[in-house]
N, C-alpha and C positions, 0 to 999 in steps of 0.2 A: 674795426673799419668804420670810418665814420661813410655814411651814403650820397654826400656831396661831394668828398674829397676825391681832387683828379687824381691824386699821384696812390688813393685808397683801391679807386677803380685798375689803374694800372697794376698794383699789385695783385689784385685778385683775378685777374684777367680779363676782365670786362673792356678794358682797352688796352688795344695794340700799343706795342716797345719794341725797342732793338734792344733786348738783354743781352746782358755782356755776362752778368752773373745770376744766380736766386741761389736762395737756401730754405728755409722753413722763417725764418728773421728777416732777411736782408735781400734788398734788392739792387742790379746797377743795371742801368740802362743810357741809350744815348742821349743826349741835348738833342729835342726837335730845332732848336735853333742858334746852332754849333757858334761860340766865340775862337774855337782853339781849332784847330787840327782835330787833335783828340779833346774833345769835350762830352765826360757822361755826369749823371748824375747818382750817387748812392742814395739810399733811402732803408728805412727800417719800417716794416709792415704794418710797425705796431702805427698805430697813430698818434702824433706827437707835432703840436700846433708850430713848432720853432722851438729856436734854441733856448728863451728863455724860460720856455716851457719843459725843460728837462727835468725829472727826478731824480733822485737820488738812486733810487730803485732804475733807473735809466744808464747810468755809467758805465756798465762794460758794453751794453748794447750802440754806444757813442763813441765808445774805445773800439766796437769791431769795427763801425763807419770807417771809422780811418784808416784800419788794417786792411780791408777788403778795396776800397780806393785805391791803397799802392798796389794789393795784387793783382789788381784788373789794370790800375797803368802801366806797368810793367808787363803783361800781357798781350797790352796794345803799342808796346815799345817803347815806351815813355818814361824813362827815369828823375826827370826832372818835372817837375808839376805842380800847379797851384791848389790850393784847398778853398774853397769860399761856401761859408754859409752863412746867410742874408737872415736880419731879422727885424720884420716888419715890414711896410710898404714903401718908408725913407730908407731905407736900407737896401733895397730893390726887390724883395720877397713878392711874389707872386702869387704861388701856390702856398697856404700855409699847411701844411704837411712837411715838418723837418727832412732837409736833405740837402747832401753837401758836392756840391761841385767838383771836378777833378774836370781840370784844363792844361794843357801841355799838348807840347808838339811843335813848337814857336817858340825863339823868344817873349816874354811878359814884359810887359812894364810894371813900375812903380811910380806913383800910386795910379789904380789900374782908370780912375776916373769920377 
């Protein structure tokens, strides 16, 4: 855990979520500021600055991001759905704390802007 990081805090419970899922790894909770219908976001506990920021030693824990995404979109009805993870502040990243978008429930466009 790093002690500045929001989405560190949300993990450990220090701040309030709508979780949709936890495990001992992995977290999904909702977008406080919904693009989609259905818009949450996954995240893994560990801390991990972005995507470029992955190890090696990081790959399955990046491969369950994606796995646990569909099982929560499909949970929340949603079979069709976008993936998006942001890296850096041109890239629209916010929080740096890795964590992958799942949006659906709409139509999407391409390219999304």
């Amino acid at each position: 855990m790093t002690a500045d990081c929001l989405f560190c805090k949300i993990s450990a419970g220090e701040i309030p979520a709508e979780k949709l899922y936890e495990d001992d790894e992995m977290l999904a909770f909702r977008d406080i500021a919904p693009q989609a219908p259905v818009h949450f976001l996954v995240i893994p506990k560990k801390h991990i600055q972005d995507p470029a920021n992955v190890g090696e030693e990081d790959e399955a824990l990046i491969g369950r991001m994606m796995r646990i995404g569909s099982l929560v979109a499909k949970e929340n009805g949603i079979t069709d759905f976008r993936l998006i993870y942001n890296n850096g502040l041109e890239a629209g990243q916010t929080v740096f704390h890795i964590h992958m978008h799942v949006l659906g429930g709409r139509s999407l466009t391409w390219p999304p802007g």
